[in-house]
N, C-alpha and C positions, 0 to 999 in steps of 0.2 A: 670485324677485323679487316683489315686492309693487306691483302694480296696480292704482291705484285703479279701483271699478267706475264704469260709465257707464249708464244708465237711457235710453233715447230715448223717447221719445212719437209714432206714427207715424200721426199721425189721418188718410192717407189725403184721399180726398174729401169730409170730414164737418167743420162749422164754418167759418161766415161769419167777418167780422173781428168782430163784436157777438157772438156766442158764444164766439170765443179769447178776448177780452178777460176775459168773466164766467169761463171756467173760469181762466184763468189767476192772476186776484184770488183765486178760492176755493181755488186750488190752493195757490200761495203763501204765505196764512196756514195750511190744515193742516200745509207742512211747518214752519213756524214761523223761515225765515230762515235755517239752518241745513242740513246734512245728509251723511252720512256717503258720499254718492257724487255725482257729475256727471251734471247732470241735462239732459235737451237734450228739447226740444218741437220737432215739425214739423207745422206747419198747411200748408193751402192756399196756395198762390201770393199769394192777396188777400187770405190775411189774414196775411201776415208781416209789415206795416208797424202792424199793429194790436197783434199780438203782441209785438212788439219794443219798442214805448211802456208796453206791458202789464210788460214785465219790465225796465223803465229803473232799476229799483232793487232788481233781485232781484239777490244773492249767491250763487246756487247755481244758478241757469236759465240753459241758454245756449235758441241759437233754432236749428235747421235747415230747408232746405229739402230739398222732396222729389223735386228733379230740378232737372239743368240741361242745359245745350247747350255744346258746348266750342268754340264758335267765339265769337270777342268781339264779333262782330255782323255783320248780314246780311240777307238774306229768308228766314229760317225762321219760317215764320208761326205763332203758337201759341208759342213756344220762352220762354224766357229764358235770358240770359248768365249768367257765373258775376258779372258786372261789376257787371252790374244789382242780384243777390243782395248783393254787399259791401256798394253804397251803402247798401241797408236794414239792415246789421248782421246777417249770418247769418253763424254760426260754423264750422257743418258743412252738406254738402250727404248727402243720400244716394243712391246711386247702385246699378244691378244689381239694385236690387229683382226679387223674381221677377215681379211683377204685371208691372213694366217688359218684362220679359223676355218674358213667355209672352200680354200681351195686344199690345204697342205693336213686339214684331218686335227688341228692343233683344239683338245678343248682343255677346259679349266682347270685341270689339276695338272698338267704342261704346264699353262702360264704360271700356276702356282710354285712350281718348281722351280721354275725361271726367276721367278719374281723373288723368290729365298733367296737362289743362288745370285744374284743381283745384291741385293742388300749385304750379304755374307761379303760381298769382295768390292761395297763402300761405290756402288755405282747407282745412280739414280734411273728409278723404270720409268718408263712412259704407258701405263696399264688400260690398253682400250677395252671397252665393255661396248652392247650396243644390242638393240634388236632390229629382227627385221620386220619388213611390212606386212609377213602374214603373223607374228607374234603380234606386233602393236595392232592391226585389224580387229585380234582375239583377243585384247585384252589383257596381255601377257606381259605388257611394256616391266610392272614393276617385278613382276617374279621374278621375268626376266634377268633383271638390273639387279637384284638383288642374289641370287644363285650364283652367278659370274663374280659378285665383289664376294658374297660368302665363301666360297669355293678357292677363286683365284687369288684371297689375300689372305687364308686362313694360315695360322703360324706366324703371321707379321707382327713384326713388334712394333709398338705404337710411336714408340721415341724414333725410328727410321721411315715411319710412315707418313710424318708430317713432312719430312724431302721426296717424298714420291707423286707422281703425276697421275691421275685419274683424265683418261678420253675419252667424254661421252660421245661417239660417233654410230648413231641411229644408219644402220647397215643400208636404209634404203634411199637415203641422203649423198650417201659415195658413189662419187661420180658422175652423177643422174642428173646434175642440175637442181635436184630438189632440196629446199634445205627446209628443216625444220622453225616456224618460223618461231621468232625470240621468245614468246609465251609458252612456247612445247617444248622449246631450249629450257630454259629456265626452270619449268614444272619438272623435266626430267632432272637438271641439276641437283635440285633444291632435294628430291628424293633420292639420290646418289648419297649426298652430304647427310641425309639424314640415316642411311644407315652406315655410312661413316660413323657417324658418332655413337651410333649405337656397338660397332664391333670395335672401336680404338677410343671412345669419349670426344664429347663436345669439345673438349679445346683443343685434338687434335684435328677434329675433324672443321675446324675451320681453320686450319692452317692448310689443306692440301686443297692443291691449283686444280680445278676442274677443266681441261679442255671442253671447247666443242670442235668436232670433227663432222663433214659431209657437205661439200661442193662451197666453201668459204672462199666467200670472191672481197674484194676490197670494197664493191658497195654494200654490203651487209655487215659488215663486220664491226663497225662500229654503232649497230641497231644489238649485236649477238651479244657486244662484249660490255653495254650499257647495263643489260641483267645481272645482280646481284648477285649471283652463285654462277657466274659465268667468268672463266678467269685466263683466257685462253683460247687460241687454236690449232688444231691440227692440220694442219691446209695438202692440201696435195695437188689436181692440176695448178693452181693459180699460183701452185710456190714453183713453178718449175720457170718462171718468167721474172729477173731480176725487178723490174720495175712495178709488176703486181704483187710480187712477196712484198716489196719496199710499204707500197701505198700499203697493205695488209698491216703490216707493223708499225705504221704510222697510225695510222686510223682507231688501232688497236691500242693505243696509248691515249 
């Protein structure tokens, strides 16, 4: 089955709304209006309402946020709703991030929550999963990967599961320089998708986009995105520079 790729933009804590704005103008004309995959930007909390006028006439950009709260509202101080995210036009949220995960205490029955209340109000997740370097050392890679989609997607229903994003970003990859290269990419994909299929069936489970996520620079990306269970990236430093997101998203097509 043929899947179109997905590119995200994952700038983290980096870019006020006056900085999303200028990258977003320079980014826009490099791709020239056009582009041969789906492109999705995730700024800061304050600067999605900046970003979002930024791309009021782009054809190829959507917007994500980088975290939400699954309760529609409350005293969680600090938080935002998925509610609050629609009114400003975000398309995707991402969620499970490992940074989430391993700095903020967030495990998989959170993203599971998340990931419900995401679906319930017609917003596409961006679902990362991933282990770290003393899990894959031990052998752990698929329990791992497997406990995280068990856990974090249980309750989903399979006709909304086929719009949702899976990012496999192997935790010792972020950041680091190091990336997993296209055969461990791949190998970890291809058993993602397989128990996809096992908990939503084989034909949903070849419809859902599998990112790779962990130090995706523009000369790899088109070695990562050439493997067949490989449908995407998560990018984070390299998306913070208009012209290496660009070459990323070019490459990646």
């Amino acid at each position: 089955m043929s899947r179109r790729p997905i590119i995200a933009a994952n700038w983290k804590m980096h870019k006020g709304p006056a900085e999303a704005t200028e990258f977003i103008d320079e980014f826009e004309n490099l791709i020239g209006g056009s582009s041969a995959v789906d492109i999705v930007i995730s700024p800061a909390f304050v600067a999605l309402g900046a970003a979002k006028g930024a791309l009021a006439n782009s054809d190829t950009t959507g917007l994500a946020a980088q975290n939400c709260h699954f309760e529609e509202k409350g005293a969680f101080t600090g938080e935002v709703s998925i509610g609050m995210l629609t009114e400003i036009g975000v398309d995707y949220v991402i969620i499970g991030h490992s940074e989430r995960r391993s700095i903020f205490g967030e495990d998989d029955a959170i993203i599971n929550a998340k990931a419900k209340a995401l679906h319930a109000a017609g917003v596409k997740p961006i679902i990362c999963i991933g282990e770290t370097l003393e899990e894959r050392e031990g052998g752990q890679l698929e329990a791992v990967l497997r406990r995280q989609l068990e856990v974090g997607l249980e309750g989903l229903s399979a006709d909304k599961m086929a719009e949702a994003v899976i990012a496999y970003e192997p935790v010792w990859a972020i950041g680091t320089g190091k990336t997993a290269g296209p055969d461990e990419a791949q190998e970890a994909h291809a058993f993602v998708r397989k128990v996809l299929g096992e908990l939503f069936g084989e034909e949903v489970a070849a419809k859902i986009r599998i990112q790779y996520g962990g130090s995706v620079k523009p000369a790899n990306t088109a070695e990562l995105m050439a493997q067949p269970d490989v449908d995407g990236a998560l990018v984070g430093g390299a998306s913070l520079e208009p012209g290496s997101f660009s070459e990323i998203c070019k490459n990646a097509g």
